[in-house]
C-alpha positions as CSV (number, residue, x, y, z in Angstrom):
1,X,-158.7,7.1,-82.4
2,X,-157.2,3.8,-84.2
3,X,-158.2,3.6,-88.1
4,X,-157.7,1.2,-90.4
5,X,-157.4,2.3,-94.4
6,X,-157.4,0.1,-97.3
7,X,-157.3,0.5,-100.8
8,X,-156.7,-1.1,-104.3
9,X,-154.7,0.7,-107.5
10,X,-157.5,2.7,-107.7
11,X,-158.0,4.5,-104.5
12,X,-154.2,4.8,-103.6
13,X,-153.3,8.2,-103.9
14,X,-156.8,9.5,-102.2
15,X,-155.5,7.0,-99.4
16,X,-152.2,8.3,-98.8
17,X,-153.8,12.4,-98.5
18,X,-156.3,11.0,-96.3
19,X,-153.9,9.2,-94.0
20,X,-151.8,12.3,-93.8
21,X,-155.1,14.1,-92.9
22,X,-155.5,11.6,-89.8
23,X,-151.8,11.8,-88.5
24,X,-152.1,15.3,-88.6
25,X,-155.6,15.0,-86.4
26,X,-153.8,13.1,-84.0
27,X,-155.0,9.5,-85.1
28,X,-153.3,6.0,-85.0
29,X,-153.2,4.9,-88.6
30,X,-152.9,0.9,-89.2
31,X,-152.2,0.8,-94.0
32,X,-153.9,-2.3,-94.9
33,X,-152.8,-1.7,-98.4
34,X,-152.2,-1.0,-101.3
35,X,-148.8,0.0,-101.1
36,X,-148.8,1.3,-104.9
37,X,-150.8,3.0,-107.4
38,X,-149.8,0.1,-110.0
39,X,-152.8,-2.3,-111.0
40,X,-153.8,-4.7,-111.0
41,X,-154.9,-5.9,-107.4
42,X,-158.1,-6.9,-106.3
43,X,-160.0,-4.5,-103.3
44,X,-161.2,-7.7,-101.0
45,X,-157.6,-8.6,-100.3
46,X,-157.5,-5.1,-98.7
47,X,-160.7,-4.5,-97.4
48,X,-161.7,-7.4,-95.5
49,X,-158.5,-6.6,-93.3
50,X,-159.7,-3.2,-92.6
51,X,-162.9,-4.4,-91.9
52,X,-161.6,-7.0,-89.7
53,X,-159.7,-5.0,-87.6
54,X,-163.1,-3.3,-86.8
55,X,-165.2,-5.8,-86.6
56,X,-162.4,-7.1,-83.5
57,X,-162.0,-4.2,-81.8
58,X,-158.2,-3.3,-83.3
59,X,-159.7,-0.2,-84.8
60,X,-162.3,2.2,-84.0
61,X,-162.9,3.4,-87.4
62,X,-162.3,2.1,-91.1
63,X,-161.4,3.7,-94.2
64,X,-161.8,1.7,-97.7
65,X,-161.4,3.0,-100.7
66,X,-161.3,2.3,-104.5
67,X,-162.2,3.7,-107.7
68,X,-165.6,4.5,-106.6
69,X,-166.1,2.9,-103.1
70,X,-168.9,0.6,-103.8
71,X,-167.3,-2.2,-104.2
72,X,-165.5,-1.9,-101.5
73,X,-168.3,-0.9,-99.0
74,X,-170.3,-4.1,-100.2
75,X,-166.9,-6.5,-99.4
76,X,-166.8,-4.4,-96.0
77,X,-170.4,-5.0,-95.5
78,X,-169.8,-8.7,-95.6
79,X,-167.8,-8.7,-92.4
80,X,-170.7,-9.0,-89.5
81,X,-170.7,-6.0,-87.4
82,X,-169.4,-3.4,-90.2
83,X,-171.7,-0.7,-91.4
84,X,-169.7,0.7,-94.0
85,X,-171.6,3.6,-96.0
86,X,-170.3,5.2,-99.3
87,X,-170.0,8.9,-98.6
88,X,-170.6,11.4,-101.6
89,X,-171.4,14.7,-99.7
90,X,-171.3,16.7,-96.5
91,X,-174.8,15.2,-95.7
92,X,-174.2,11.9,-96.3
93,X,-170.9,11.9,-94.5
94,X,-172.9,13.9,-91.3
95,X,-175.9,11.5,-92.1
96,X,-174.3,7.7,-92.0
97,X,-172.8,8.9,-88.5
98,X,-175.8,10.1,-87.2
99,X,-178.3,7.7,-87.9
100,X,-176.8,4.8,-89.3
101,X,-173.4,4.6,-86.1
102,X,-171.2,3.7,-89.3
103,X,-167.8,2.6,-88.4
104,X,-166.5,2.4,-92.0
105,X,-166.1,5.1,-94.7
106,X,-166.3,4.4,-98.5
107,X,-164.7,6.8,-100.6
108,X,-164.1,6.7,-104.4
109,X,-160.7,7.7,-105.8
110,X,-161.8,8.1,-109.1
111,X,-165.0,9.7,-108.8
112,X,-164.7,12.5,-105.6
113,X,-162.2,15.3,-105.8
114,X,-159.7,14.4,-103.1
115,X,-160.5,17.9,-101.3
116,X,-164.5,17.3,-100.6
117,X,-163.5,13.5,-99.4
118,X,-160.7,14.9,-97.0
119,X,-163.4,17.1,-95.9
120,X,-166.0,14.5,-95.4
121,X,-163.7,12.7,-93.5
122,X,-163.6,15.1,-90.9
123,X,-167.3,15.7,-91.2
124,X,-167.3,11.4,-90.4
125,X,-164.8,11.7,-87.4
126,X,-166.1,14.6,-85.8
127,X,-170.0,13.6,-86.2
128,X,-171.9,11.7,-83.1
129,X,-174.0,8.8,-83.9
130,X,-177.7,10.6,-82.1
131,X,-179.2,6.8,-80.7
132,X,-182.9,7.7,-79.7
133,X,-185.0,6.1,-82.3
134,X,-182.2,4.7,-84.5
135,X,-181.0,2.3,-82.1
136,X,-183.5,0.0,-82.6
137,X,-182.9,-0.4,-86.3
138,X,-179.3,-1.3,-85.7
139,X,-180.5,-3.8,-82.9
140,X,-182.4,-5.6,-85.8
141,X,-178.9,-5.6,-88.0
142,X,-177.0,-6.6,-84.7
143,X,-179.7,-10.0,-83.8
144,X,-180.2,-10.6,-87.5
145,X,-175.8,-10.7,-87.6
146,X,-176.0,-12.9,-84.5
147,X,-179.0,-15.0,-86.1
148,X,-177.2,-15.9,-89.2
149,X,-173.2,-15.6,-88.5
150,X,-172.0,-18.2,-86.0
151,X,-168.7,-16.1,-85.6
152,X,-171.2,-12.9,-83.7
153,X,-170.9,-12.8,-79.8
């Protein structure tokens, strides 16, 4: 599987153990960035690119990160056709796959001990989105996307 990570000062070092975690699964890992733990840099300048590459096709999966992942999943959010969820436990990282067919992971640097995220990231990777009834709720995001954003196929 391709992913695309990005981070800002905050989330670096939860980055780099998570994209040693992927290499080791056998993943294709594109760095969007940060390249250093030294602040200050703002998260959009390295989210949107993650979420880009999604939202084209360049990567299966995204990973954005920061000091507590919601900002970041809200800039990722902004790019039509990424579901990015913020992840704080085994169920929610089981439950954004399965019902919600999220292609981006939030994770907080600051506020999730780097073991349980590195954890939920497998928990992400490994879990199926289940269709059947939730399909139609992501058919309403998809035509309100294609409704509103002139840049949606």
């Amino acid at each position: 599987m391709k992913v695309a990570i990005g981070t800002d000062h905050a989330g670096f070092a939860l980055k780099e153990r998570l994209k040693r975690e992927l290499v080791r699964l056998g993943h294709e890992v594109y760095d969007a960035g940060t390249m250093s733990a030294e602040p200050p840099v703002d998260y959009p300048d390295f989210i949107f690119p993650v979420a880009e590459r999604v939202r084209r096709g360049q990567a299966d999966r995204g990973i954005v990160l920061g000091g507590s992942g919601i900002g970041e999943s809200i800039a990722a959010n902004k790019v039509p056709g990424v579901r990015a969820s913020v992840v704080t436990s085994d169920d929610t990282a089981r439950l954004t796959r399965l019902h919600n067919d999220s292609n981006v992971l939030a994770l907080g640097g600051r506020t999730n001990v780097h073991e349980d995220a590195v954890r939920w990231l497998g928990i992400w990777l490994e879990t199926r989105y289940e269709g059947g009834r939730h399909d139609a709720r992501l058919e309403k995001i998809r035509a309100y996307e294609r409704a509103h954003y002139r840049e949606m196929p």
